[in-house]
C-alpha positions in Angstrom: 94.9 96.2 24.4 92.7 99.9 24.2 95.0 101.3 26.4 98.4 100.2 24.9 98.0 100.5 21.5 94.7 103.3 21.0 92.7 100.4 19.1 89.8 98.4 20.4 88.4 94.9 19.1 85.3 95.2 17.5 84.4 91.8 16.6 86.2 88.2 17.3 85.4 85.9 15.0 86.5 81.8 16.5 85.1 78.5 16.4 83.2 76.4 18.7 86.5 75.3 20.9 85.9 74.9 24.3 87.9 77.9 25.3 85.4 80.2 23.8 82.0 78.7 25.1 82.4 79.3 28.9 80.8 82.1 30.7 84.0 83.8 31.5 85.2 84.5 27.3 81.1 85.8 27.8 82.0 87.8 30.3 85.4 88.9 28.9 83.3 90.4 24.9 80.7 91.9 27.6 83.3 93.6 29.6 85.5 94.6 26.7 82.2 95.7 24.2 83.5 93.4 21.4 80.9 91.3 19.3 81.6 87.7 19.7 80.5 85.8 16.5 81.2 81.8 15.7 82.1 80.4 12.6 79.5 77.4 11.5 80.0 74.4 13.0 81.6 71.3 11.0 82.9 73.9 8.5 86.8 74.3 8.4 87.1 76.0 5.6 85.8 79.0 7.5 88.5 79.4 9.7 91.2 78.7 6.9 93.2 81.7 7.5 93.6 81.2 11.4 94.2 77.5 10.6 97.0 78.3 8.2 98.0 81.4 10.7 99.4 78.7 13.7 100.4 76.3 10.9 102.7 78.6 10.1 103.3 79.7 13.8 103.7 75.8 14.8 106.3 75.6 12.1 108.5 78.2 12.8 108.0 76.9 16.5 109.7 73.8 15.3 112.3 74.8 13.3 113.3 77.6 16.3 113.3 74.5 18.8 114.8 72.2 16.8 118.1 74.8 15.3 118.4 76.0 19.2 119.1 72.0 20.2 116.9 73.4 23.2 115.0 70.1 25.2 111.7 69.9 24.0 110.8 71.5 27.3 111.5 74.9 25.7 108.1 74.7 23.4 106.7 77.5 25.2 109.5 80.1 25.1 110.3 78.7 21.0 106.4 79.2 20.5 106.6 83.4 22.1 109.6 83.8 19.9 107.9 82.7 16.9 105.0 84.5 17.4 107.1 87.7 18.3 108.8 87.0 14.9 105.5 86.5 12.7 104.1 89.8 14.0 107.5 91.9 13.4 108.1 90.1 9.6 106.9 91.8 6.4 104.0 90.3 4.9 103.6 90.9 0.9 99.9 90.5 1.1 100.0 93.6 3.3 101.1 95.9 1.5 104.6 94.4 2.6 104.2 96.0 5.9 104.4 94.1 9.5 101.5 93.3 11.6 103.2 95.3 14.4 103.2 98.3 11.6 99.6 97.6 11.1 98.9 97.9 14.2 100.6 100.6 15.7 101.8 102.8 12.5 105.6 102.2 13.4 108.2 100.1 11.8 109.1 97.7 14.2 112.2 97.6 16.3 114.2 94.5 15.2 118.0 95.8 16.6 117.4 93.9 19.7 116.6 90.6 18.1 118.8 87.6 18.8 119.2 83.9 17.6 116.6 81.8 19.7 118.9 79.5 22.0 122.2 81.4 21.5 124.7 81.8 24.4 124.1 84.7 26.9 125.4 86.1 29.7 123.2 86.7 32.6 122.9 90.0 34.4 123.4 89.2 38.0 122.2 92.1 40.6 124.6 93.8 42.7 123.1 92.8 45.6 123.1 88.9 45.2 127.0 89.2 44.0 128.9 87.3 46.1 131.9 89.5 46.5 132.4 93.6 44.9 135.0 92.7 42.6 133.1 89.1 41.6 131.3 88.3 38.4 128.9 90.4 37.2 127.0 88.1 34.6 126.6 83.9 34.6 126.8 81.7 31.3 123.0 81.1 30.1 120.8 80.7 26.8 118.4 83.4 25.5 115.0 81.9 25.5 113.0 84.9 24.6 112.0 88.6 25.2 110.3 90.3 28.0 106.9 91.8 27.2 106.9 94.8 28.6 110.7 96.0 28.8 113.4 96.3 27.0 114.9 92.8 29.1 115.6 89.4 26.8 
């Protein structure tokens, strides 16, 4: 995260889920030099803002899966899509500013967005074409973006 973005985490702040208490998330805040600090136990209201964070995530999840008429199967791919969207959407109590513009000081790049579950056509490599003058691309559905390139 340093290296990509020129920001470091300083201090995570989680609950007592079982992810987090293994000797490898130790390792990981050691490693990294960020302060690793739980919330009380039995004490929700704590972590209201995180709770209400992948309420929100969870519901646009849904409604992405459910207006794609994607199989349930797709929860995964809905679930990136959704969190690509939260961090690339205005938020008033931020000054009406992203979290992407937050965090890197850009505005973010939304040309390349497309409706979850829409039709596609699939590049197909030169090399696995079956003849030169053959079809280039296959019918397929977008399920997401790539990461790291520019690729849906």
């Amino acid at each position: 995260m340093e290296n990509l973005h020129d920001r470091s985490l300083k201090k995570l702040v989680s609950d007592r889920g079982g992810e987090f208490l293994n000797n490898n998330f130790k390792l990981l805040a050691e490693t990294q030099g960020f302060v690793h600090v739980f919330s009380p136990p039995d004490t929700p209201q704590h972590n209201g803002y995180a709770k209400r964070a992948n309420r929100t995530i969870l519901e646009k999840t849904r409604c992405l899966l459910n207006s794609s008429g994607l199989p349930n199967h797709y929860w995964a791919e809905s679930l990136n899509t959704a969190v690509l969207l939260r961090n690339l959407i205005p938020t008033p109590s931020r000054f009406n500013l992203s979290p992407y513009s937050l965090w890197t000081g850009n505005p973010p790049q939304i040309k390349k967005l497309r409706v979850f579950g829409c039709s596609a056509i699939v590049s197909i490599p030169r090399n696995h074409q079956e003849w030169k003058l053959g079809s280039a691309g296959e019918a397929g559905v977008l399920l997401g973006y790539e990461n790291n390139n520019s690729a849906y």
